[in-house]
MMTF fields as JSON, N, C-alpha, C and O atoms, coordinates in Angstrom:
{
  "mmtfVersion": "1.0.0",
  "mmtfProducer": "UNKNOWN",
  "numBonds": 459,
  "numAtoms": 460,
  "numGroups": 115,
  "numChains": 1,
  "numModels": 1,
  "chainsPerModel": [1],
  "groupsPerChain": [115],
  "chainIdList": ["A"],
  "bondAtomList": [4, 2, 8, 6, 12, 10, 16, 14, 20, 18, 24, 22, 28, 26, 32, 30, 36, 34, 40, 38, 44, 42, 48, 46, 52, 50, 56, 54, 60, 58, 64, 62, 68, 66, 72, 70, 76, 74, 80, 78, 84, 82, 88, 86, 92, 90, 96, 94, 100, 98, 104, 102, 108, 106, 112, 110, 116, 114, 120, 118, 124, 122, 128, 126, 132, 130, 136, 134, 140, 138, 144, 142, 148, 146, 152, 150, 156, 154, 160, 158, 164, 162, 168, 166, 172, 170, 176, 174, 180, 178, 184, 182, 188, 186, 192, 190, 196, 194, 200, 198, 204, 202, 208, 206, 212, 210, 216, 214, 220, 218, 224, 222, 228, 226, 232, 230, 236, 234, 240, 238, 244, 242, 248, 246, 252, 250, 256, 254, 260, 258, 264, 262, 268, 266, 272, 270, 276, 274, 280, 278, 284, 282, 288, 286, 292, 290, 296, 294, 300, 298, 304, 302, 308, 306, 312, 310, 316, 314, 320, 318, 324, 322, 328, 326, 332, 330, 336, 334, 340, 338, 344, 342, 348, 346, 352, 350, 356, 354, 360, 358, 364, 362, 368, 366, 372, 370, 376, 374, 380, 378, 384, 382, 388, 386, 392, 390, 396, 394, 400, 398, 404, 402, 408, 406, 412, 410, 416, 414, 420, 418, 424, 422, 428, 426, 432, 430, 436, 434, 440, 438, 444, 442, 448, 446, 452, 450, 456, 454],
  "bondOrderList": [1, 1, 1, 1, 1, 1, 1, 1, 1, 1, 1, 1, 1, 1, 1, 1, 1, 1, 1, 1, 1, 1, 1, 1, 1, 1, 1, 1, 1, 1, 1, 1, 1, 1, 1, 1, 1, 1, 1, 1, 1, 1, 1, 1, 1, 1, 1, 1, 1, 1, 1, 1, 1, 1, 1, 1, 1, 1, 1, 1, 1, 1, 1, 1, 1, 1, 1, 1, 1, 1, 1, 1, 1, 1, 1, 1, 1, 1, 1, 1, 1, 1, 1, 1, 1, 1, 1, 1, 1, 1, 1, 1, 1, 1, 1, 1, 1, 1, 1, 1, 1, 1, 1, 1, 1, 1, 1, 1, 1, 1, 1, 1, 1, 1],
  "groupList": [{"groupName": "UNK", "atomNameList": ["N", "CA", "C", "O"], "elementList": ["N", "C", "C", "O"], "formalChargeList": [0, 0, 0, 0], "bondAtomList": [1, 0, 2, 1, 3, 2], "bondOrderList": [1, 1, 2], "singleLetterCode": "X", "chemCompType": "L-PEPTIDE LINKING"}],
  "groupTypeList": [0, 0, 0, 0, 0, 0, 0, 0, 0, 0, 0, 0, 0, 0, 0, 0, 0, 0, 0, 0, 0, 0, 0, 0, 0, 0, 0, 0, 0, 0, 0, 0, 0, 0, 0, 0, 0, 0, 0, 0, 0, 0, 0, 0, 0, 0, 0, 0, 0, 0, 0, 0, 0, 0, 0, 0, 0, 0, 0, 0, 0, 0, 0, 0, 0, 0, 0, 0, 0, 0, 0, 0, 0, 0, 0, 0, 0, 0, 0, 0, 0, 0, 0, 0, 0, 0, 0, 0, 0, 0, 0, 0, 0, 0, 0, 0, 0, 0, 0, 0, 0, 0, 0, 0, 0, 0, 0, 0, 0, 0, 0, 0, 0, 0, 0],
  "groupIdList": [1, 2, 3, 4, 5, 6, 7, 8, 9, 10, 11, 12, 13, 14, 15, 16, 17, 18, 19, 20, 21, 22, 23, 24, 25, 26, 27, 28, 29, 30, 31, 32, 33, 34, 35, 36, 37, 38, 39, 40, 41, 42, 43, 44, 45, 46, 47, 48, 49, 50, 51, 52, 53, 54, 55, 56, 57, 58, 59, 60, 61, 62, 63, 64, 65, 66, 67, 68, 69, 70, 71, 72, 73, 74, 75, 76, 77, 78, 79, 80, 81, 82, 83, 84, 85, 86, 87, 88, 89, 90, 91, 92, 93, 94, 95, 96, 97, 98, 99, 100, 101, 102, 103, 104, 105, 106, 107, 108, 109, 110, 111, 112, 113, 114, 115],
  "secStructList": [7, 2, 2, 2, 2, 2, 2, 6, 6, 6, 6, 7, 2, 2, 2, 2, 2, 2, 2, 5, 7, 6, 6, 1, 7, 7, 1, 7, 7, 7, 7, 6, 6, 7, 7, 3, 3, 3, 3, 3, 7, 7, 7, 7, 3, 3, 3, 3, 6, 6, 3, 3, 3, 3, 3, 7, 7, 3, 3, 3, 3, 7, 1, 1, 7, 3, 3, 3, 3, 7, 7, 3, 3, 3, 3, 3, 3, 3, 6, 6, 3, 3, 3, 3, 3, 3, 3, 3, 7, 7, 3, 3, 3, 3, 7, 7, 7, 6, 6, 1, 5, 7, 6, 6, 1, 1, 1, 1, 5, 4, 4, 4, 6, 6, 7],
  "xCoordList": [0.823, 0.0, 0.864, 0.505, 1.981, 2.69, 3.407, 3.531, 3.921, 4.44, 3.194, 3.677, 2.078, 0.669, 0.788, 0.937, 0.688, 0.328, 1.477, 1.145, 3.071, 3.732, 3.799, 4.332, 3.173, 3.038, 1.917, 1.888, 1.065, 0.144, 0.416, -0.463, 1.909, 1.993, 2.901, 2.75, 4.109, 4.955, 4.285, 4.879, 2.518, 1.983, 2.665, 3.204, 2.589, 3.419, 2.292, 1.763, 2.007, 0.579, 1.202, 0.433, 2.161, 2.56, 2.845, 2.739, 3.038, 3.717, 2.279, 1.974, 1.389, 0.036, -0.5, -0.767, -0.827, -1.528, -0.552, -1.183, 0.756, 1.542, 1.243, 1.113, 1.112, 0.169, -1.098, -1.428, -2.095, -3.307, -3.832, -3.481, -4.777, -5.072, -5.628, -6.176, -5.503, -5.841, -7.334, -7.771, -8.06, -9.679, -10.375, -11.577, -9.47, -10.688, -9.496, -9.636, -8.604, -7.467, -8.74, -9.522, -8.675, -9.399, -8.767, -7.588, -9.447, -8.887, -8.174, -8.105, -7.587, -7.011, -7.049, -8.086, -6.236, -5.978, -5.454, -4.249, -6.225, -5.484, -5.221, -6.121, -3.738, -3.454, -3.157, -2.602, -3.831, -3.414, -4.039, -3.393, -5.517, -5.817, -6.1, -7.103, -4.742, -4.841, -4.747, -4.797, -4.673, -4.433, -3.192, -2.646, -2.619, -1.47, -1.448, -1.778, -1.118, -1.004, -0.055, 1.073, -0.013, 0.491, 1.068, 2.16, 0.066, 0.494, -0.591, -1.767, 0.132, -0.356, 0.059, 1.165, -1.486, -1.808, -2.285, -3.383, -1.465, -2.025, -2.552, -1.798, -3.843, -4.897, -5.298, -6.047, -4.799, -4.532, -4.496, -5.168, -3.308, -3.406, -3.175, -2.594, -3.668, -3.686, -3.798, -4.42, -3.119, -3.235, -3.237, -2.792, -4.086, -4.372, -4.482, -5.346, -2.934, -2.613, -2.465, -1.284, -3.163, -2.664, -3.491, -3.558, -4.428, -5.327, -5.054, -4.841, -5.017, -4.457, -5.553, -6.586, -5.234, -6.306, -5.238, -4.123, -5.767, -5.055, -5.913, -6.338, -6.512, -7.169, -6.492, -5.48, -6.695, -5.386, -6.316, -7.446, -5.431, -6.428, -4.85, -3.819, -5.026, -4.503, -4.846, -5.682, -4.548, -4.453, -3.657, -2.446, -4.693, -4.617, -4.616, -5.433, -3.927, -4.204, -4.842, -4.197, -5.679, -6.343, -5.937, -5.441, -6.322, -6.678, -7.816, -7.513, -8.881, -10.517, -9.772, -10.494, -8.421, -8.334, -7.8, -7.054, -8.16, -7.252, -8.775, -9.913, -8.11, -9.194, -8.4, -7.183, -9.317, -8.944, -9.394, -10.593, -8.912, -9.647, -8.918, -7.932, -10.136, -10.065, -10.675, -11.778, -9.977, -10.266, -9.923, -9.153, -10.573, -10.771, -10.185, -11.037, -9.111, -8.658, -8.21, -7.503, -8.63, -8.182, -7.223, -7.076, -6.287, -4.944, -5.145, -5.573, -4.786, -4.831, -2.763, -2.173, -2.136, -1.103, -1.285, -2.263, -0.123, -0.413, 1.649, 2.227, 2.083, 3.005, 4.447, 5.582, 4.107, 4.93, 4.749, 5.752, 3.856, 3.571, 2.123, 1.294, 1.699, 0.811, 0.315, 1.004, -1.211, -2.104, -2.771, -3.031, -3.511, -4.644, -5.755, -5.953, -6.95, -8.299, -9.509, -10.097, -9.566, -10.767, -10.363, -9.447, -11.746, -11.609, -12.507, -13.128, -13.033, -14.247, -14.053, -13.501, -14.349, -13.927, -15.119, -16.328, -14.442, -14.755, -13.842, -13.032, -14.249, -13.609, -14.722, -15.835, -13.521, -14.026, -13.392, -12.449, -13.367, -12.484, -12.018, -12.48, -11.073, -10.252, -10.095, -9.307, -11.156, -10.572, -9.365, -9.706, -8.322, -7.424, -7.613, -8.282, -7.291, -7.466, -5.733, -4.792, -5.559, -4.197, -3.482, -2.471, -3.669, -2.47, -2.894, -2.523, -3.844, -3.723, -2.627, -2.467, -1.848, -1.154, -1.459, -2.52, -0.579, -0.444, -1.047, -0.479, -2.362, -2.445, -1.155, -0.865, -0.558, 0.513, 1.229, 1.609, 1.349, 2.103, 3.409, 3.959, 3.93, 5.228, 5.127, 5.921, 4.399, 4.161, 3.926, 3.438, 4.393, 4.442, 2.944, 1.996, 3.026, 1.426, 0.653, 1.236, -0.329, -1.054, -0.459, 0.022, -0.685, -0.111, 1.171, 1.435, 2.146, 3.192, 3.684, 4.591, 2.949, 3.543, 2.779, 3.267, 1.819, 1.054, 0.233, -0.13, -0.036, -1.289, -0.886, -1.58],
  "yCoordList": [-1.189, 0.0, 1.249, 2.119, 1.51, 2.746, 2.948, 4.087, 1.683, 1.942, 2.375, 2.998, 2.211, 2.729, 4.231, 5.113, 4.391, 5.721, 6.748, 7.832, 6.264, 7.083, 7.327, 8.305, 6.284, 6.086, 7.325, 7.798, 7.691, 8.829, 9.772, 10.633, 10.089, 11.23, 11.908, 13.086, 10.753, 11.167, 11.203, 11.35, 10.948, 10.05, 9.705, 10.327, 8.397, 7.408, 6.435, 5.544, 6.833, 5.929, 4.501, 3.552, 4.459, 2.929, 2.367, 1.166, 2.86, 1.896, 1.04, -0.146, 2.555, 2.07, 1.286, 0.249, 1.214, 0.385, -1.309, -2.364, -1.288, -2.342, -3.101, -4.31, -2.724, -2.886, -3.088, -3.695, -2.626, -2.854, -4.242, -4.509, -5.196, -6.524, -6.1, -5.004, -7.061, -6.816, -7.203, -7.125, -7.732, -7.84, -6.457, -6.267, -5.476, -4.168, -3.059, -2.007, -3.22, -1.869, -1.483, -2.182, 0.318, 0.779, 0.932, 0.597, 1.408, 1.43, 2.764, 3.097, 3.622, 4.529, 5.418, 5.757, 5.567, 6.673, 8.041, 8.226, 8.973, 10.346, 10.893, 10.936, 11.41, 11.824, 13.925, 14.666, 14.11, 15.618, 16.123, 16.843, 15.862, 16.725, 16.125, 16.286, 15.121, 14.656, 15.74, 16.86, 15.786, 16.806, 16.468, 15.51, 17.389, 17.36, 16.289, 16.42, 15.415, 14.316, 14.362, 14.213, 14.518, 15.116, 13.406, 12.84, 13.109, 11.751, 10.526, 10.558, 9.596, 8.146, 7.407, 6.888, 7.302, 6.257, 4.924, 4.869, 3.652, 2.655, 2.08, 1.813, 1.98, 1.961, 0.77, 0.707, -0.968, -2.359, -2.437, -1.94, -3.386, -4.429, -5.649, -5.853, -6.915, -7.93, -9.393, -9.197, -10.555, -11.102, -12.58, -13.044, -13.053, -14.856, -15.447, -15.266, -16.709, -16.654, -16.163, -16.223, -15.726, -14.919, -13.887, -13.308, -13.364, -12.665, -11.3, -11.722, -9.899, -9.101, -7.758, -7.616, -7.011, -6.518, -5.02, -5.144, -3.881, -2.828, -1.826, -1.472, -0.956, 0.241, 1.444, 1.403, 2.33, 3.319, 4.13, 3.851, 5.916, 6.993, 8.031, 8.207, 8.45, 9.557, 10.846, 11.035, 11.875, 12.908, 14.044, 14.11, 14.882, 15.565, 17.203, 17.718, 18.072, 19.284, 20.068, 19.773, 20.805, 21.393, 23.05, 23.568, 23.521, 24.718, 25.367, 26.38, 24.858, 24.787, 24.288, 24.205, 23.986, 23.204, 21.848, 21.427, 21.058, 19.934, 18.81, 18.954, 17.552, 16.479, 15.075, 14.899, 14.248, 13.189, 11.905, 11.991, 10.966, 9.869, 9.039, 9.366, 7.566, 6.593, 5.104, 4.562, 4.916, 3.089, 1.954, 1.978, 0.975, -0.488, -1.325, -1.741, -1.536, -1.923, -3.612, -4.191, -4.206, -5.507, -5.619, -5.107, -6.63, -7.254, -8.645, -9.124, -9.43, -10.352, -10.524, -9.658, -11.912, -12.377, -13.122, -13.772, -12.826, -13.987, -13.555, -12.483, -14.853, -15.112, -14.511, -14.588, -13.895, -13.474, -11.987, -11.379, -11.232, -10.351, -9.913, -10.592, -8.642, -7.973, -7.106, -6.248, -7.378, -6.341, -6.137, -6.823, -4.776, -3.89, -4.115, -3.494, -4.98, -5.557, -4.323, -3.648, -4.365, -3.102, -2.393, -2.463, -1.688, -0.597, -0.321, -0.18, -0.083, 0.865, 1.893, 1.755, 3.52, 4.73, 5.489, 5.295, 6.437, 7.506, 8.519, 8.222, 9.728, 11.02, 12.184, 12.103, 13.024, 14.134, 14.78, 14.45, 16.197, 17.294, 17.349, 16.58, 18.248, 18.355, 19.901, 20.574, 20.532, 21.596, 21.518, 21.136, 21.89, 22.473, 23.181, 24.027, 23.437, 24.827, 25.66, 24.933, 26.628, 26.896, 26.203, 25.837, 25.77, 25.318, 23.575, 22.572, 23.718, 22.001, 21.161, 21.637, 19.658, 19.605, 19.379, 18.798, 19.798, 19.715, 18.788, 17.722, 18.534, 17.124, 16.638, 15.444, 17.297, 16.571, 15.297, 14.377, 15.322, 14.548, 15.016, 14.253, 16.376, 17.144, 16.589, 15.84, 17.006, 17.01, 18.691, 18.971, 19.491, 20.899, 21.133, 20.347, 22.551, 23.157, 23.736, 24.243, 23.692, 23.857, 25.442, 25.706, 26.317, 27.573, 28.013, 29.214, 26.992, 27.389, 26.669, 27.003, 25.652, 23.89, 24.489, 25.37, 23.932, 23.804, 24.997, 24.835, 25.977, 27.052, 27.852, 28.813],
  "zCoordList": [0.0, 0.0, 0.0, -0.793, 0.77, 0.896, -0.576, -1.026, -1.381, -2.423, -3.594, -4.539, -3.664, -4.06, -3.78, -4.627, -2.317, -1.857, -2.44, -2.919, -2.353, -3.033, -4.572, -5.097, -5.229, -6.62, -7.131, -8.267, -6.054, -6.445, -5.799, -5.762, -4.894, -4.522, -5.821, -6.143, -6.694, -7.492, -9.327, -10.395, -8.922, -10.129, -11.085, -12.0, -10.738, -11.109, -11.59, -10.925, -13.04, -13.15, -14.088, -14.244, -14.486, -14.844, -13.407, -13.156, -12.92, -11.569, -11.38, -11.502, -10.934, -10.689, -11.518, -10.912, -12.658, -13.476, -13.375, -13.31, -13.379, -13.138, -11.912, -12.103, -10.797, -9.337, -9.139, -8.121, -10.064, -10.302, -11.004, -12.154, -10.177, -10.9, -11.984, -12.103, -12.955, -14.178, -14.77, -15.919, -13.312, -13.361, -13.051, -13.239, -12.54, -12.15, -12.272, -11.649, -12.874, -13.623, -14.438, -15.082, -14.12, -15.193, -16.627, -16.748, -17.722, -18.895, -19.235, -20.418, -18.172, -18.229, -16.666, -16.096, -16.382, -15.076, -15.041, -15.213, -14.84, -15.038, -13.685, -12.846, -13.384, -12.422, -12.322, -11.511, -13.52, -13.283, -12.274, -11.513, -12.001, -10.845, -9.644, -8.948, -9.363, -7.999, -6.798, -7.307, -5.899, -4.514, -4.383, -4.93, -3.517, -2.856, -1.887, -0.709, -2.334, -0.729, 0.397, -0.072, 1.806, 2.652, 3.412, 3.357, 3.918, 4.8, 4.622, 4.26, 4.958, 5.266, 5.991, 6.145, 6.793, 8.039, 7.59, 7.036, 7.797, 7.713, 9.257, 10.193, 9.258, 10.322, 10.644, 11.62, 9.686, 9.813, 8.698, 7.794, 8.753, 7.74, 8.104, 9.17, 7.122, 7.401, 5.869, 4.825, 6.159, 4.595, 5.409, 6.459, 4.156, 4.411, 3.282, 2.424, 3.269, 2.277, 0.982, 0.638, 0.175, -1.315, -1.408, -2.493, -0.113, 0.061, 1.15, 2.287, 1.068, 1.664, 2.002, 1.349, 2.889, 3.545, 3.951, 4.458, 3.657, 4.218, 4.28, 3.18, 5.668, 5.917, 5.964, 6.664, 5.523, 5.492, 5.892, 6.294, 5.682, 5.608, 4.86, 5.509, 3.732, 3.423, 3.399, 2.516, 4.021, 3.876, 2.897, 2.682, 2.394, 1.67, 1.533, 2.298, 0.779, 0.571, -0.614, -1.62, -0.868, -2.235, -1.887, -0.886, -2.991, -2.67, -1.605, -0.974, -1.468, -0.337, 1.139, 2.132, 1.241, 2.525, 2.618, 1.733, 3.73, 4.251, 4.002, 4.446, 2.99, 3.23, 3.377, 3.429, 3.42, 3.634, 2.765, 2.501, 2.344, 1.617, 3.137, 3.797, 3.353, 3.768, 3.463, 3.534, 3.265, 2.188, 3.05, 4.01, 2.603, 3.139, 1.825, 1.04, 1.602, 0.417, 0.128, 0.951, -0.937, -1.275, -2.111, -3.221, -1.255, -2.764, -2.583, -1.533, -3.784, -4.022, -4.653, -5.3, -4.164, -4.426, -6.078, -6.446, -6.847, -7.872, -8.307, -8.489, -8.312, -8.713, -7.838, -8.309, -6.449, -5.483, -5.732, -5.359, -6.211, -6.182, -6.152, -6.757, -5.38, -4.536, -5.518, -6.071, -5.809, -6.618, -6.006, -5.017, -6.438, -5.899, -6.323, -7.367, -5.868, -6.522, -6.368, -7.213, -5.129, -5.035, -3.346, -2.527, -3.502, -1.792, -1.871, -2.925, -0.391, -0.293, 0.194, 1.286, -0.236, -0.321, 0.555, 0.427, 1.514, 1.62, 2.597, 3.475, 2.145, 1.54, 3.299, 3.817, 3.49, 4.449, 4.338, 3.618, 4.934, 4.963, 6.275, 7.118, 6.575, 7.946, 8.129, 7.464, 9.368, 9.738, 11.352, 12.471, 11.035, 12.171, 12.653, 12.059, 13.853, 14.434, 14.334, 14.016, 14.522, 14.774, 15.375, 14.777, 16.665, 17.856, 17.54, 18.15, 16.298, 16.802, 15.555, 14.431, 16.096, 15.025, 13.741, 13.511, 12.601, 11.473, 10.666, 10.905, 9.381, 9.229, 8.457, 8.523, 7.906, 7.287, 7.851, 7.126, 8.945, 10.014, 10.775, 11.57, 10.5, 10.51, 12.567, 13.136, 12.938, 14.316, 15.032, 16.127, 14.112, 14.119, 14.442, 14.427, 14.761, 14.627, 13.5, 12.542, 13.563, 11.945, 11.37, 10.268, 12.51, 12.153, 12.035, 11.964, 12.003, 11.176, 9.984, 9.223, 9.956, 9.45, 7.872, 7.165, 7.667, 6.224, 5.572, 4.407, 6.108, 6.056, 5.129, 4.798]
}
């Protein structure tokens, strides 16, 4: 998953499509108007036998502010390597306050870190 998550911070859409099973790869991926992706929390993961399980939550920046995607994501093993089958998605925004920390993950405070 983290090599995923960095693959769409550097869009890196062969990587992605190369990582993506080839039962639910879409027939094209556009990464121009991804967000700024800031950090990623993997929140469990877990795999049984050729079958893999990872909850994340990435955080994000736009122009409107701080959001978040969080997914329930499936990989499946085939041949010693790890594809991306499906997820179930959803998406919120994040208000900070000044003194509270950063979502980026810096550990800093919002009002000096990202704003």
């Amino acid at each position: 998953m983290r090599s995923r998550y960095s693959a769409f911070v550097l869009k890196l859409s062969d990587y992605l499509f190369r990582s993506w099973h080839t039962s639910t790869r879409p027939a094209q991926l556009n990464l121009d108007d991804s967000p700024d992706w800031k950090s990623l929390q993997v929140v469990q993961a877990s795999e049984q036998s050729d079958a893999g399980f990872v909850h994340f939550r990435a955080v994000y920046k736009t122009a409107d502010g701080w959001g978040f995607l969080e997914e329930e994501s499936n990989f499946v093993r085939e041949q010693q390597h790890w594809y991306y089958r499906s997820g179930k998605t959803r998406e919120g925004s994040l208000k900070p306050g000044r003194n509270d920390p950063c979502p980026c993950g810096s550990g800093r405070k919002s009002k000096v870190c990202c704003q």
